[in-house]
Residue, then its C-alpha position, 0 to 999 in steps of 0.5 A: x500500500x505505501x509502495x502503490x499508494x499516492x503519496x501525501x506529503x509531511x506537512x500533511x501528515x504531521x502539522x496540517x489539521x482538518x477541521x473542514x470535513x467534520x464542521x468543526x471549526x475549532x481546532x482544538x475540538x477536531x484534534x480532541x475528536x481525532x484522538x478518540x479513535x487511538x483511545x481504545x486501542x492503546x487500552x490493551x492493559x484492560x485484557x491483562x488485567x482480567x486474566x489475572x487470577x491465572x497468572x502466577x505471581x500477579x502482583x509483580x507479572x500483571x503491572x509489567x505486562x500492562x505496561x509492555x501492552x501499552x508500549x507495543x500497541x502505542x508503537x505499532x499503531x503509530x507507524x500503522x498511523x503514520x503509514x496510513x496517512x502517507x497513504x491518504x492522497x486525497x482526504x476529501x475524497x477519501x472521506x467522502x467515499x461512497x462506501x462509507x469506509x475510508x480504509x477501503x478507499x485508501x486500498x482500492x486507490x493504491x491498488x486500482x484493483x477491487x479484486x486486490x482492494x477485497x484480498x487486503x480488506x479480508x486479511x485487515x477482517x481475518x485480523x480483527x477475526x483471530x482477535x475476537x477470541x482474546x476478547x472473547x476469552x477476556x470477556x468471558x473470564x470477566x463475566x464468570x468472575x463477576x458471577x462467581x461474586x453473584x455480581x450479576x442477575x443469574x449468577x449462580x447459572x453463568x459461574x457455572x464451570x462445567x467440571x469435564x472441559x473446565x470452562x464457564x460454557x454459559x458466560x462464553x454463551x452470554x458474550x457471544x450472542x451479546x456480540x451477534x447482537x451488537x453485529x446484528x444492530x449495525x444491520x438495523x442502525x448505524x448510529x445505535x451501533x456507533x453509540x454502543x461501540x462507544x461504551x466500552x471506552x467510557x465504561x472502561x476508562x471510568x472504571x479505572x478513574x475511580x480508584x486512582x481518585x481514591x489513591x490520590x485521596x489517600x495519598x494526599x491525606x498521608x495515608x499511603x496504600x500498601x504497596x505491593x512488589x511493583x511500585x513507582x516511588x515518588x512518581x506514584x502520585x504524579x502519574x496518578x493525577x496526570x492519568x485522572x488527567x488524561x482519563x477526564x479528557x476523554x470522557x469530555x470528548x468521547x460523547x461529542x457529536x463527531x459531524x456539524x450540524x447535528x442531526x437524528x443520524x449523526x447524534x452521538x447517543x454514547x451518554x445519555x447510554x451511559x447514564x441509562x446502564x450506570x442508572x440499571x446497574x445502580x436499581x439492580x444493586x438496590x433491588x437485589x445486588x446487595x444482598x446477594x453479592x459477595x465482596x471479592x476476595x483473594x483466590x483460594x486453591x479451590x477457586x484456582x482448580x475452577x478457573x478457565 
């Protein structure tokens, strides 16, 4: 592709912003909405975190391994970035594409070819295909965990380890016809499937927001947390706040509408989601969560001999 491809230059690569296509005007806006596309990707940490209880020595092997995880996947996807962009050609076109998928109109401009356009489209797709068995078995692990704490309606039936193959059949069950159903969506509306695609990166990064909070209070207070192998000394609370930081600009932009004007299509409905689930979840608590969820503890052997 970068061999065939029209070339852009530098200046467009790394200075020139676009502010145009989008109706944005403000620059700082439509660099904030560029940024949201990088957000999820670079969270591969997340997945390491919920494999954790089969990790022997977590406490010193899980932090190394999110670390490793964000600093590859950063590499990686800046010089996929980079080569993409130089890639572009025209933007306008590109972006304008009737396909509404500007990475298939980057290939078939570089190529010519739609037969060659489709053999790169499906290796790009059998990527994306080979990697829905880790989030499947991310998933899957958290949502047996989650159970197995009765954290969820129907605990007892989706922490459930079938004792011959020793998987929780049920949660894989559960997440793959949630993800047929979220394929399923796309085919109804584009805008419903926009919006719960946004989900995870709101959900996740809120997730991980609330007890770096909590660290800083203590912190700030003196009482330190206790610490386990992996600490980071003096820089500790500087990296806590800096990634409060980052996390609460993410969260200001990943609910903006992407296009201007505003309209019933390109509505960014990612929010008014977020409170509708942070709502459920909370009446769910209420009405029967706390009373039937137990506060996670450390894994016993028993715990471990069931694990995935």
């Amino acid at each position: 592709m970068v061999t065939l491809s029209e070339r852009s230059t530098t200046e467009f690569v790394f200075h020139e912003l676009w502010t145009g296509l989008s109706g944005w005007t403000n620059p700082g806006v439509s660099f904030s909405l560029g940024i949201l596309t990088v957000a999820f990707p670079i969270t591969s940490f997340d997945g390491v975190l919920h494999m954790s209880d089969e990790v022997q020595d977590a406490r010193t092997h899980v932090p190394r391994s999110m670390i490793t995880a964000v600093v590859l996947n950063s590499f990686m996807q800046f010089g996929f970035c980079v080569a993409l962009m130089y890639c572009v050609g025209d933007a306008e076109r590109v972006t304008r594409s009737p396909t509404r998928l500007p990475i298939l109109e980057v290939l078939y401009e570089a190529t010519h070819s739609k037969p060659a356009t489709n053999f790169l489209l499906v290796m790009i797709a059998f990527v994306l295909f080979v990697s829905l068995f880790n989030i499947l078995a991310s998933a899957a692990r958290l949502t047996w965990a989650f159970a197995r704490d009765n954290g969820l309606p129907f605990s007892k039936t989706f922490a459930y380890v079938y004792p011959t193959l020793k998987i929780p059949i049920n949660a894989l069950l559960l997440v793959g016809f949630i993800m047929c159903l979220l394929a399923l969506i796309y085919i109804g509306s584009n805008t419903a499937f926009n919006a719960l695609i946004s989900l995870p990166t709101i959900g996740l990064y809120m997730s991980y927001f609330i007890p770096i909070l909590f660290i800083v209070i203590r912190k700030l207070q003196g009482r330190h947390p206790k610490y386990g192998p992996f600490k980071l000394g003096r820089w500790g609370l500087p990296i806590n706040m800096l990634a409060m930081c980052y996390i609460l600009y993410i969260l200001a932009f990943v609910g903006f509408p992407t296009e201007l004007p505003v309209t019933a299509d390109n509505m960014n409905y990612a929010g008014p989601l977020v409170v509708a689930l942070i709502l459920l979840a909370i009446g769910d608590f209420f009405i029967t969560g706390r009373k039937r969820f137990v506060v996670p503890t450390a894994p016993s052997s028993k715990d471990d001999d069931s694990a995935l």
